[in-house]
Every structure is written in structure tokens, then in C-alpha cells.
C-alpha positions in Angstrom: 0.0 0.0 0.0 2.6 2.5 1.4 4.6 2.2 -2.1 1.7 3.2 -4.3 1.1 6.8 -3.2 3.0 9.6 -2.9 4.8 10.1 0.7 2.8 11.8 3.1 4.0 14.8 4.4 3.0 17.2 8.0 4.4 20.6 8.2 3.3 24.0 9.8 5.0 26.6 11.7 6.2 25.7 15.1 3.9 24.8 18.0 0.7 24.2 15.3 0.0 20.8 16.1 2.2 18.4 14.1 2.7 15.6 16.5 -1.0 15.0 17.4 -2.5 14.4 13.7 0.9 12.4 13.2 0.4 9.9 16.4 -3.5 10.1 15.2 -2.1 8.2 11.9 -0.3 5.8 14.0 -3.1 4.4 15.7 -4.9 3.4 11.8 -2.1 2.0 10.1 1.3 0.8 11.0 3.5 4.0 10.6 6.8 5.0 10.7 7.7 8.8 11.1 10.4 10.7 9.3 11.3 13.7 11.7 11.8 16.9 9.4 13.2 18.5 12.5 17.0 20.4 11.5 17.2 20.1 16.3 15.8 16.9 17.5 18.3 14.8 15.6 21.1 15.9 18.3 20.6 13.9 21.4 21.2 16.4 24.0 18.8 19.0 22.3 15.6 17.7 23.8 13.4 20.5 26.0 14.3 23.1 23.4 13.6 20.8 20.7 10.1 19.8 21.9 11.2 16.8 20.8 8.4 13.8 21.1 8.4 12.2 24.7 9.7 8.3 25.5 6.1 7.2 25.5 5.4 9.0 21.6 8.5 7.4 20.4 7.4 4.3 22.0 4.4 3.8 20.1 5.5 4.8 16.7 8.7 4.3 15.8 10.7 7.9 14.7 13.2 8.6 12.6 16.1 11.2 12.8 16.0 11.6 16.6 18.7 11.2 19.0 20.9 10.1 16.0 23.8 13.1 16.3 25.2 14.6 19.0 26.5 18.3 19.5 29.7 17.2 21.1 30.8 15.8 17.8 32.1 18.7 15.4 32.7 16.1 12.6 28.7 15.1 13.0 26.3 17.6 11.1 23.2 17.4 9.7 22.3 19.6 7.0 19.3 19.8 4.6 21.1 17.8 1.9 22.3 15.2 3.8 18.9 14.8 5.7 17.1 14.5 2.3 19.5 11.8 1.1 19.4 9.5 4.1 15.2 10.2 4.6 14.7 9.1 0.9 17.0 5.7 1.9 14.8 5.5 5.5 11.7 5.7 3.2 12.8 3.0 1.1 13.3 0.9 4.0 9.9 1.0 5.9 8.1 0.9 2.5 9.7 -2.5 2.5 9.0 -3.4 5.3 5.1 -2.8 4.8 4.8 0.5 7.1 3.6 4.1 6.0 6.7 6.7 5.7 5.2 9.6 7.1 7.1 12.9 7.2 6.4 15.6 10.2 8.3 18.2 11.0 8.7 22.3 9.9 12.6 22.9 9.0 11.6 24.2 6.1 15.0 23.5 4.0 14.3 20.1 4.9 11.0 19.5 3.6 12.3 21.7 0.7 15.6 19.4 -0.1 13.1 16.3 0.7 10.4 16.9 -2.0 12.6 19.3 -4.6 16.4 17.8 -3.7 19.4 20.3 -2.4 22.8 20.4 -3.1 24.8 19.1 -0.2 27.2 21.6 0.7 29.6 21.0 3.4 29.2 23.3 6.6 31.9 25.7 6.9 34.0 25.8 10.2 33.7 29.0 11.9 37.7 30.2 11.2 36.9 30.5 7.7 33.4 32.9 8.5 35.5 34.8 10.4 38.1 34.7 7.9 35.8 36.6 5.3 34.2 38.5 7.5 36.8 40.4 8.6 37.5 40.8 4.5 34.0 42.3 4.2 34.8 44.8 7.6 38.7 45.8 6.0 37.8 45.7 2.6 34.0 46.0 1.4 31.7 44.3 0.0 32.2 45.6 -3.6 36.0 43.7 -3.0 34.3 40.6 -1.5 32.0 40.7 -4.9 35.4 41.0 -7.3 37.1 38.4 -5.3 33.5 36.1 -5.9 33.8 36.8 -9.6 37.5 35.8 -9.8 36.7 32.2 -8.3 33.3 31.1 -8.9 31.8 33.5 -11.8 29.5 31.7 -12.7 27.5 32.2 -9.2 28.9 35.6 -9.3 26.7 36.1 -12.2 23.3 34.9 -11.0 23.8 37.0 -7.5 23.0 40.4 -7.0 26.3 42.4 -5.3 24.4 43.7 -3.0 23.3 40.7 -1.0 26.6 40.8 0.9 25.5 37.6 3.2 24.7 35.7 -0.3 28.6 36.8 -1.4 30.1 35.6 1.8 28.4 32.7 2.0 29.6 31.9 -1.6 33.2 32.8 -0.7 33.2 30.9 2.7 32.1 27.6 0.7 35.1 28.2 -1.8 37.3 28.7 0.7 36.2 25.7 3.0 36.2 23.4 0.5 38.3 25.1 -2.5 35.3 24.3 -4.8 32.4 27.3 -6.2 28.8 26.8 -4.7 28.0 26.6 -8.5 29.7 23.0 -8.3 27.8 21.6 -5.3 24.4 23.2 -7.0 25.4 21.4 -10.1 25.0 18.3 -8.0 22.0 18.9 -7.1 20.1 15.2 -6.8 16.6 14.0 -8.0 13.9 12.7 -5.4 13.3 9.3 -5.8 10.1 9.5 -4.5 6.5 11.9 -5.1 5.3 13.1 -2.0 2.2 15.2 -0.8 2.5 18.1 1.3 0.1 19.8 3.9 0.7 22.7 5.7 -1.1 22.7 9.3 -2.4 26.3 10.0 -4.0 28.1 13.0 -5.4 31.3 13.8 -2.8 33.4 13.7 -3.6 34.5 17.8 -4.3 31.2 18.6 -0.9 29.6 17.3 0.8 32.4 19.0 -0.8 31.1 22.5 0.0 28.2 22.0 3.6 29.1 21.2 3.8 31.2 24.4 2.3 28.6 26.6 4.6 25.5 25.2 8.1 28.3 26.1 6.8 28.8 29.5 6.1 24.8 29.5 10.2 24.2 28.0 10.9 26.7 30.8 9.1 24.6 33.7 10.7 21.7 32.5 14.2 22.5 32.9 15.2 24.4 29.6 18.1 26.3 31.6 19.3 23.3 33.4 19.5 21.8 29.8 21.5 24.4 28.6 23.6 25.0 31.5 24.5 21.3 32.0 25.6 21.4 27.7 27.7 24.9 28.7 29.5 22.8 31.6 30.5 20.0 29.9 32.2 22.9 27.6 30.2 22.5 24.1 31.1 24.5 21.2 28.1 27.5 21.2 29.3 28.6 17.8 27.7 25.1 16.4 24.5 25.8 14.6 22.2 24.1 16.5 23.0 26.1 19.7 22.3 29.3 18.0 19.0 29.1 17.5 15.9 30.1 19.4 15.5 28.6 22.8 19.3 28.0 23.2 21.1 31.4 22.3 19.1 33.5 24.7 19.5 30.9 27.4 23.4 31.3 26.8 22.8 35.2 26.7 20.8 34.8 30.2 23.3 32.4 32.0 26.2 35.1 30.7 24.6 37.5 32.8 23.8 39.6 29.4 20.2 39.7 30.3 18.2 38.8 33.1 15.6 36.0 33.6 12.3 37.9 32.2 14.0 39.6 29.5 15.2 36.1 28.0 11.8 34.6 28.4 10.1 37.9 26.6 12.9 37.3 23.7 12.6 33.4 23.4 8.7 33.7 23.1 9.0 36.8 20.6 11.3 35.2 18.6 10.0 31.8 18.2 6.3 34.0 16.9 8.6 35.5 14.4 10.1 32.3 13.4 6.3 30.8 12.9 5.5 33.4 10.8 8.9 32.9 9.0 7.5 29.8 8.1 4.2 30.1 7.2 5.6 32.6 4.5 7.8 30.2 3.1 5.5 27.5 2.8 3.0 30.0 0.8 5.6 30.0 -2.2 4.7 26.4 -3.1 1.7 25.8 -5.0 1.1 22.1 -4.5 1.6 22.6 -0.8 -1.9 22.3 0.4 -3.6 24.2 3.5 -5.2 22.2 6.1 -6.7 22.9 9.7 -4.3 21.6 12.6 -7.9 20.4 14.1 -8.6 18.1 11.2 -8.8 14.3 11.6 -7.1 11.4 9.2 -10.4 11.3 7.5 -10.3 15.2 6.9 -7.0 14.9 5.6 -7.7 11.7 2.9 -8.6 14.5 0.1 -5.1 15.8 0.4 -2.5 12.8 1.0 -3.9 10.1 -1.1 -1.6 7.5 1.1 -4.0 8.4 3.7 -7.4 7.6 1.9 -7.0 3.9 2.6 -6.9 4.6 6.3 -10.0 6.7 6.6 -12.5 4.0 6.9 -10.2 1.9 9.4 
């Protein structure tokens, strides 16, 4: 069955409602869950993550969760790399009879899974600061000559202005002494179809909910989470631990702001990342919009793989 359709997929912004509809699934058909999550890969990213409890993973099994770890430099995940292993995971549990089922709102991620992405390595932080202090002693219209010289053919497609496009363009050459037009070049092909819904809430409603599930991260030992990864001396410039939840935590326990202030910036900034989202996911026009209340059977119009579960 799970073979014959295209792959199901659950996205929305943050705090919407992903994990309910997707353990709802579970409970019709034997599923399997592709986590489309860039955080809860990393094992010791968990309150900040919102990553699914011991008792969720235990009755469905999930995918990409506790598989890296942020004490590792040499283990990253990026969008490419996620796309490449989900398509091999999907293979897998097709085989093995189950329903692939991808939930999760990194938006690269679904983006690589359903349209493919180059994989480009990350770049260690020496080299960022490397051409950023190029772009502070000598421009960005030398930072745009210097981009022309080594990888024109990017060079061509970009507009000078977007200094953060040129340095990321440089810092890749540098890194890797290869253009970004190379790695785009190997950009792969899907191997699989997949349907995609977006899970949407009032606007005021989502943002209550987002509110309430910071101050829940907070009751639960978010500081102690980060505190305990600051002790055991983890690198903060890693890319997980500068994202929301985690870099205003560091900011609070560095005595840069106090308690109530971090709160205020954690919940303002995970809003703005929601709405971030919601405004990426309106440039696709296959992407279709559902409510985050609908059931399975609500949902069989939009991910055909689910229309043989809505009279079970």
C-alpha cells in the first residue's frame, strides 16, 4: 500500500499541532515517522527541541531523533544530507510494509526532501570569520570582485548587494576550495513523489499556543539543559546552539540579560520564526492548507496515502 502513493507529508509553523495528527495516523495503520526536524536529531537537544516524549517514540517508531550529537564537530546534519538519508529511510519502511510519514517544519528540509538540495559541506567557523573580517577591512564591492574571480559563474546569478549571499559563496570556496556553482550542479533528484500539507492556526491562537509551550520548555528544565551542555564545555558557535530557545538561554546564564527579559525574547522570537514559516511555505503551489484540528479522514482529500486509512 505505502509504495503506491506519494509520501505523506506534516508541516506547519512551530507549535501548530504536528505531533498530534501524526500519532493520530499511527493508531490506523502501521507507521513509521520521518522527523523533518534540523534540532531533535542531536541527542542532547531535547526541552528546546520539543522533541516527542519516550512514551510517543514508543508507540510509533521515529526517525532522525537522537541520532547526532552536538559534542561531535565532525557530526552535522544539513538539509542535503537529511534529504538523502530520509529518501534511503523511506525505502526501508516501505519495505518493510509500514507508511513513511514525514512531520516536522525545518523548512530546507522539507524543501531538499520533496525538490532535492545540493549538499554543501558546513563551513568551520575560522573561515566565517576569515571573510568576515575581508568584508569589515575591505568591502563588499571587493568581496564581490574576489567572488567573480573564483566562482563567476555564481557571481553572475547573484546580486552584489546581498553581501550575506557573497560571503556565504566565498566561505564555501574557501572551505572546500570548490564554487557553490559546483555543489548546485550536483543537485540530486527525489526518488520518490510526495504530498505536502501545511497545518495552520489562527494566527492568535498559534501564538498562545507558542507562548504557553516556552513557558512549558521553561518549567521543565530548559536552563538546566542548557547549563549542563555549557558545563560539559560544548562549542556555542555550532549551529544548533544558536537558535531560538538556546542562544538567549546562553545570553541569560552570561549574565547579558536577566531572567524575564530572555523569556520575553525566546517567546518573541519563536512567533517570528512561525510566521517565517508560514511565508515560506506559501511559495509552493502544491503545498496544500489544512486545519491543525482536522482528523485522518479530513486529511484523505489531500494525501492520497492516507485515503486507505480513513474508513479503518
Amino acid at each position: 500500500m505505502s509504495a503506491s502513493f506519494p509520501v505523506p507529508v506534516l508541516t506547519g509553523p512551530t507549535g501548530v499541532g504536528k505531533t498530534r495528527l501524526s500519532l493520530e495516523v499511527s493508531e490506523r495503520a502501521p507507521v513509521e515517522i520521518i522527523s523533518a526536524d534540523s534540532r531533535q536529531v542531536y541527542t542532547e537537544l531535547t526541552i528546546g527541541t520539543a522533541k516527542p516524549d519516550a512514551e510517543m517514540q514508543a508507540q510509533v517508531p521515529h526517525h532522525f531523533i537522537d541520532e547526532r550529537s552536538v559534542f561531535n564537530s565532525d557530526d552535522t546534519f544539513s538539509a542535503g544530507t537529511f534529504a538523502r538519508e530520509a529518501w534511503k529511510r523511506i525505502r526501508e519502511i516501505q519495505h518493510r510494509g509500514h507508511l513513511p510519514v514525514v512531520v516536522g517544519g525545518s523548512t530546507l528540509y522539507v524543501h531538499a526532501l520533496h525538490e532535492g538540495l545540493a549538499d554543501i559541506p558546513d563551513v568551520p567557523p575560522a573561515i566565517r570569520a576569515k571573510i568576515e573580517s575581508a568584508l569589515k577591512e575591505d568591502g563588499p564591492e571587493a568581496l564581490f570582485e574576489r567572488l567573480q574571480q573564483v566562482d563567476p559563474k555564481t557571481a553572475a546569478g547573484m546580486d552584489a548587494t546581498k553581501t550575506r549571499r557573497v560571503q556565504r559563496a566565498l566561505e564555501v570556496y574557501e572551505a572546500t576550495g570548490r564554487p557553490l556553482s559546483y555543489y548546485h550542479q550536483q543537485t540530486p533528484v527525489p526518488p520518490f513523489d510526495f504530498d505536502v500539507v501545511v497545518l495552520h492556526r489562527d494566527r492568535q491562537k498559534l501564538y498562545d499556543r507558542i507562548n504557553a509551550r516556552v513557558d512549558t520548555m521553561l518549567e521543565a528544565g530548559l536552563v538546566d539543559e542548557v547549563a549542563a551542555l555549557d558545563a560539559r564545555g560544548v562549542d556555542r558557535s555550532r549551529s544548533p546552539l544558536r537558535t531560538i530557545g538556546y542562544k538567549e538561554v546562553f545570553a541569560y546564564l552570561d549574565g547579558d540579560i536577566p531572567f524575564d527579559e530572555m523569556v520575553r525574547l525566546i517567546k518573541r522570537n519563536t512567533r517570528r520564526y512561525a510566521k517565517r514559516q508560514l511565508t515560506w511555505f506559501r511559495r509552493y503551489d502544491t503545498y496544500a492548507w489544512v486545519p491543525a484540528t482536522a482528523s485522518v479522514a479530513n486529511l484523505q482529500r489531500h494525501l492520497s496515502a492516507f485515503s486507505a486509512l480513513a474508513d479503518r
